[in-house]
C-alpha positions in Angstrom: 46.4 36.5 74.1 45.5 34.0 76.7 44.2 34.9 80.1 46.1 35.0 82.7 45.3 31.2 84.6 46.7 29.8 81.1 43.5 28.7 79.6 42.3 28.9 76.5 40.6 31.9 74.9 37.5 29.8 74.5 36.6 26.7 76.3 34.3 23.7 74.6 32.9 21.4 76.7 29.3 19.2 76.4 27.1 18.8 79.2 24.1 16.2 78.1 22.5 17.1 75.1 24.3 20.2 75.2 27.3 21.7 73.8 28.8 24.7 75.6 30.7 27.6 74.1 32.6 29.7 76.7 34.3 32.8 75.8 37.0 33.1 78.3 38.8 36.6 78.2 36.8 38.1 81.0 39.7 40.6 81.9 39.0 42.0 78.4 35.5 41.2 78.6 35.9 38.2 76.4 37.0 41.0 73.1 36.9 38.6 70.3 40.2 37.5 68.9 40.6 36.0 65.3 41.8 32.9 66.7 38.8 32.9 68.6 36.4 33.3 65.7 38.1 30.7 63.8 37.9 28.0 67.0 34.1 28.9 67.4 33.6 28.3 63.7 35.0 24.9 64.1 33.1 23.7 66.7 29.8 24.6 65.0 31.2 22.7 62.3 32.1 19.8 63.8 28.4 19.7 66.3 26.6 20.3 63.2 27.0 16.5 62.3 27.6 15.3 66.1 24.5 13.9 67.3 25.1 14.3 70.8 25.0 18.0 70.6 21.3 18.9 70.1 21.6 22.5 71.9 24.5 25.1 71.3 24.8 27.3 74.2 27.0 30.5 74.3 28.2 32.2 77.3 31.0 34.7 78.6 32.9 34.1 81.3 33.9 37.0 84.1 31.1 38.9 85.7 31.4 41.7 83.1 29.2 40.3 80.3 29.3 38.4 77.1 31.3 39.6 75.4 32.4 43.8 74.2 33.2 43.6 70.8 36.1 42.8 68.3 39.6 43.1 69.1 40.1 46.7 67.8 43.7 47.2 69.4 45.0 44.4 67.0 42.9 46.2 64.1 44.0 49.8 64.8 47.7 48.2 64.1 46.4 47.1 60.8 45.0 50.4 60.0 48.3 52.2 60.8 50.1 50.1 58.7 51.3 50.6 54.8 49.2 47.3 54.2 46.6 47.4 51.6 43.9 47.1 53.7 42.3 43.8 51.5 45.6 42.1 52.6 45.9 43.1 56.4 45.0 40.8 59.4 42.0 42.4 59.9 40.7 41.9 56.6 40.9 38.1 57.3 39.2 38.7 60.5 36.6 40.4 59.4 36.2 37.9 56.5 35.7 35.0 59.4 33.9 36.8 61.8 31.1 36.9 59.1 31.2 33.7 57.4 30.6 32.9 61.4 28.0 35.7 61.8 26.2 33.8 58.9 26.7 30.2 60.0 25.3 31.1 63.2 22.1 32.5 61.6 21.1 29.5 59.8 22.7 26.7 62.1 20.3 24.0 62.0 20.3 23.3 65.5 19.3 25.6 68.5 21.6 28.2 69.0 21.0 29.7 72.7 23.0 33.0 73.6 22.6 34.0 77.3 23.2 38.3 76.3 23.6 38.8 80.0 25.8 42.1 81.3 27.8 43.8 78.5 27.6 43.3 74.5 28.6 45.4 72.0 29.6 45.1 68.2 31.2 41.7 67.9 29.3 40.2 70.8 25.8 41.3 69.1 27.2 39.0 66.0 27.6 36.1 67.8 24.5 36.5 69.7 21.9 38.4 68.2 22.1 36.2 64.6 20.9 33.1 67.0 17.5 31.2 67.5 17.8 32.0 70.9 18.6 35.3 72.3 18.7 35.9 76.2 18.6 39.2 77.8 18.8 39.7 81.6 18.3 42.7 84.0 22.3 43.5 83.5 22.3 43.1 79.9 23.6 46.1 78.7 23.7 46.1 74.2 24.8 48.5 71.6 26.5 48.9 68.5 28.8 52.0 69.8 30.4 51.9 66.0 30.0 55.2 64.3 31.8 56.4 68.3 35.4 54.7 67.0 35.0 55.9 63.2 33.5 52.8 62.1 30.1 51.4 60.9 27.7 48.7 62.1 28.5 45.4 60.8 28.5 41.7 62.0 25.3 41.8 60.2 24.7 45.2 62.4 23.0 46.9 59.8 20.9 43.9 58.8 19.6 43.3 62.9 19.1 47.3 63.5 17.7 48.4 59.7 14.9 45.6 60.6 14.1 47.1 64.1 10.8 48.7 64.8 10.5 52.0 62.7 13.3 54.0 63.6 14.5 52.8 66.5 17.6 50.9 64.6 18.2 54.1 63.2 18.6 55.8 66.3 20.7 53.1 68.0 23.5 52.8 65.2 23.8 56.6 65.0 23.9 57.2 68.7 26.2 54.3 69.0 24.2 53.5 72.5 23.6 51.0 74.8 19.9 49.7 75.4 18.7 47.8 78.3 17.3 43.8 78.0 13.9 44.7 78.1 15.1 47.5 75.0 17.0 44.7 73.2 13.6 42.7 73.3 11.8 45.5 71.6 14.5 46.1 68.8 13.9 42.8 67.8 18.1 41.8 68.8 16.8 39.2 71.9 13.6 37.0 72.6 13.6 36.0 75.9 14.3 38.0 79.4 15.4 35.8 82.2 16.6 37.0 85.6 20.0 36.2 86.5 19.4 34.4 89.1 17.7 32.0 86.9 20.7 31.5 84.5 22.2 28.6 86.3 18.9 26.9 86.2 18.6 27.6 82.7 22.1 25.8 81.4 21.3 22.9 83.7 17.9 22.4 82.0 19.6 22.5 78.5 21.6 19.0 79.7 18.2 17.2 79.8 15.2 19.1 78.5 14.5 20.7 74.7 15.2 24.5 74.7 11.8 25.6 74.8 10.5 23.7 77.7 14.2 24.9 79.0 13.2 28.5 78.7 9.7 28.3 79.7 10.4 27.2 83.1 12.9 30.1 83.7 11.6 33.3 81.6 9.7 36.4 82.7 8.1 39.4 82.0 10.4 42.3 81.1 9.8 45.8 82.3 8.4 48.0 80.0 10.7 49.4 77.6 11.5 52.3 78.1 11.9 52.9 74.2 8.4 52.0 73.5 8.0 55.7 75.3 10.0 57.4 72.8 8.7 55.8 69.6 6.3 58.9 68.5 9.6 61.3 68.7 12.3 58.8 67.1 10.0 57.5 64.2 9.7 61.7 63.6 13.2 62.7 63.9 15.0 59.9 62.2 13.5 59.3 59.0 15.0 60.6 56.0 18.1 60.3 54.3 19.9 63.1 55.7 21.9 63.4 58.4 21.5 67.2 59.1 17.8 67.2 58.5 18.0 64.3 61.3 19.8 66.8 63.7 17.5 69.4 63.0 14.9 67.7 63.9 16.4 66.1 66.9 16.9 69.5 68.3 13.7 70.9 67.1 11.8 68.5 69.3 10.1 68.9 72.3 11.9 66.7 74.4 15.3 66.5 76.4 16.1 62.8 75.3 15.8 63.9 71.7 17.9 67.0 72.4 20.8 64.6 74.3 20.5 62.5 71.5 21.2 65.2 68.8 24.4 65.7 71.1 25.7 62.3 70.9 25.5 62.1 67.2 27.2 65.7 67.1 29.8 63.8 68.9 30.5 60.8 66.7 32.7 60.5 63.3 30.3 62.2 60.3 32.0 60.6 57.5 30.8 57.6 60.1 27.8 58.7 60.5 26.7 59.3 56.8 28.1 55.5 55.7 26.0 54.1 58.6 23.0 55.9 57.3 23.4 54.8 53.9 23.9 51.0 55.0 20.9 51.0 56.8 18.2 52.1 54.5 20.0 49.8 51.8 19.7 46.6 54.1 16.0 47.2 54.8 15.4 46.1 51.2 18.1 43.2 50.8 17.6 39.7 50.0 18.8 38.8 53.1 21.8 39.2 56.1 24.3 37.4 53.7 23.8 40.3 51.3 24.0 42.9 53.9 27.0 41.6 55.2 28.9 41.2 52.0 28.3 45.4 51.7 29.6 46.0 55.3 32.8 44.3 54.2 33.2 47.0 51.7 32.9 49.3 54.0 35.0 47.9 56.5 37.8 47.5 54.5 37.3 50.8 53.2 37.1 52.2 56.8 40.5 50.9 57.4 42.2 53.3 55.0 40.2 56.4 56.6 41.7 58.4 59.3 38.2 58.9 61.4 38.8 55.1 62.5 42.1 55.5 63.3 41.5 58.5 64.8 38.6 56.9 66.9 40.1 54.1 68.5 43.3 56.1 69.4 41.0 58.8 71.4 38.8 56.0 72.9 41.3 52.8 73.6 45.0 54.0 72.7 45.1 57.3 74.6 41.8 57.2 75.9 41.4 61.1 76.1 38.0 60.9 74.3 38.4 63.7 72.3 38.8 62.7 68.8 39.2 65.1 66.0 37.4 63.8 63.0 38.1 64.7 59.6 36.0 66.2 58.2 34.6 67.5 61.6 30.9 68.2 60.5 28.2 66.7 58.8 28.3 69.3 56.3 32.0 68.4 55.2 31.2 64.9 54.2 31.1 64.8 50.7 28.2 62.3 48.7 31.2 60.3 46.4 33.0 60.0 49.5 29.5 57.9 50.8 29.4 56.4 47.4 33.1 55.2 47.5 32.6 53.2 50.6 29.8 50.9 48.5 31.8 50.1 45.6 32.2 46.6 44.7 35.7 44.9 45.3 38.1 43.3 43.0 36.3 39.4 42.7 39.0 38.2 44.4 38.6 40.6 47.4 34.7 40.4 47.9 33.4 38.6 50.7 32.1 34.9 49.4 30.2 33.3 51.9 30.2 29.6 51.7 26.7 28.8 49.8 25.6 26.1 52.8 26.1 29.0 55.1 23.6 31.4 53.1 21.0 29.6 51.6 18.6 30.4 54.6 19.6 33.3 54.9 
């Protein structure tokens, strides 16, 4: 779908000794289409050879933010479908939206995302995988996943499984929204710059090397206000278990910890349990291309399960936010249930990333 004014879903354009990527769907805060994926793909591509370019830069247009995740309208159609789920659009999305995940994170030029107002799931993949990562006093970032029945991926459970202690942990199964100065300390962003100073920023890039760029224009974040909770979330989360988790959570002397058990009461447990899994197994992977060739499985998997269905109906279809999972508790999630979502795929079906896309990965 095309905004309104006609353009394109994505503009290209290069300024200098920059080329600009501009996501341009601000009504639906630039949601990321497959077509959109696949254009983005092929202008990394084609600048990866193009001499002119010496800086990517990635921004969203509207005032809303970067970008607020994947298209999951066009994916809850899949999932209602009688498609096999290997076969469906979204599959081929998803397949994509990695392979550009993963040429983002070893793009051999500077890749500068300005992360200012809202991103969430998709936006955090074509962000949070670059060299540079910007974060403003309206940056407002989250994987809000396990929420809609679903997991953590565009290398999600790579970026958040290598936070600081437990504070990944607490993100994914919250399915929050951190701050800039938050982002910073989960290790998803590496430079605050006010707002103000954005425009001063992407001129700079025309003429002047990213670093000198960013110099002139970054500052101090506040203090995270995550820091503050370390002692209690490095406590509560660790383990394998997502009751013992819970109990903990509510066990602890403190409110946020308390709210937090609540939230995570509130999201899909079959969700919940997957997302769990995924994490611990990334922190010991080779790398993100392995991590993200396991959240394929599981999102291909997720698309046969009624808790995703089930999610995006209560959150974007009807938008009643009261979604009945199934099974409703943590309790009722069965371990081969977990297991099935981390079975291999038939060869043809697993997710092959291109070998010049991985190898520095």
């Amino acid at each position: 779908m095309r905004p309104a004014s006609g353009e394109p879903p994505v503009l290209i354009h290069v300024e200098g000794r920059a080329g600009h990527i501009v996501l341009n769907r601000p009504r639906a805060i630039n949601a990321l289409t497959h077509g959109m994926v696949t254009l983005i793909q092929s202008t990394l591509d084609q600048w990866r050879q193009d001499a002119r370019v010496r800086t990517v830069v990635v921004t969203g247009a509207g005032e809303r933010g970067l970008c607020a995740g994947g298209d999951i309208v066009s994916l809850h159609a899949d999932a209602v479908s009688d498609t096999p789920a290997a076969e469906t659009g979204a599959a081929a999305f998803w397949r994509d939206e990695y392979v550009l995940n993963a040429t983002i994170a070893t793009y051999p030029k500077p890749y500068v995302a300005i992360m200012d107002g809202i991103v969430l799931g998709g936006g955090i993949g074509i962000s949070a995988h670059g060299s540079h990562r910007v974060v403003t006093e309206n940056s407002r970032v989250g994987m809000p996943e396990t929420g809609i029945g679903f997991v953590p991926d565009v290398g999600g459970t790579w970026l958040l499984s290598h936070a600081p202690g437990e504070l990944g942990t607490h993100v994914a199964l919250t399915a929050g929204t951190v701050r800039g100065e938050d982002a910073l300390l989960l290790g998803l962003a590496d430079h605050y710059v006010p707002t103000d100073k954005i425009p001063q920023l992407l001129t700079s890039l025309a003429t002047t090397e990213v670093d000198e760029a960013m110099a002139e224009v970054a500052t101090q974040p506040p203090a995270s206000g995550m820091e503050a909770k370390r002692s209690w979330i490095d406590r509560c989360y660790a383990g394998d278990d997502i009751g013992q988790i819970l109990k903990r959570l509510r066990e602890a002397d403190e409110e946020t910890a308390t709210t937090a058990a609540s939230l995570i009461e509130s999201r899909s447990p079959t969700a919940l349990a997957v997302t769990l899994r995924a994490l611990r197994g990334a922190r010991t992977m080779r790398g993100l291309h392995a991590a993200l060739a396991q959240e394929y499985r599981m999102v291909l998997r997720f698309l046969d399960t009624p808790d995703f269905v089930e999610g995006v109906r209560a959150a974007v279809i009807d938008k009643d936010r009261t979604p009945r999972w199934s099974p409703a508790t943590a309790e009722g999630v069965r371990p081969r249930t977990v297991d099935g979502f981390f079975e291999s795929l038939p060869p043809d079906v697993e997710l092959d990333l291109p070998r010049t896309v991985f190898t520095n990965s």
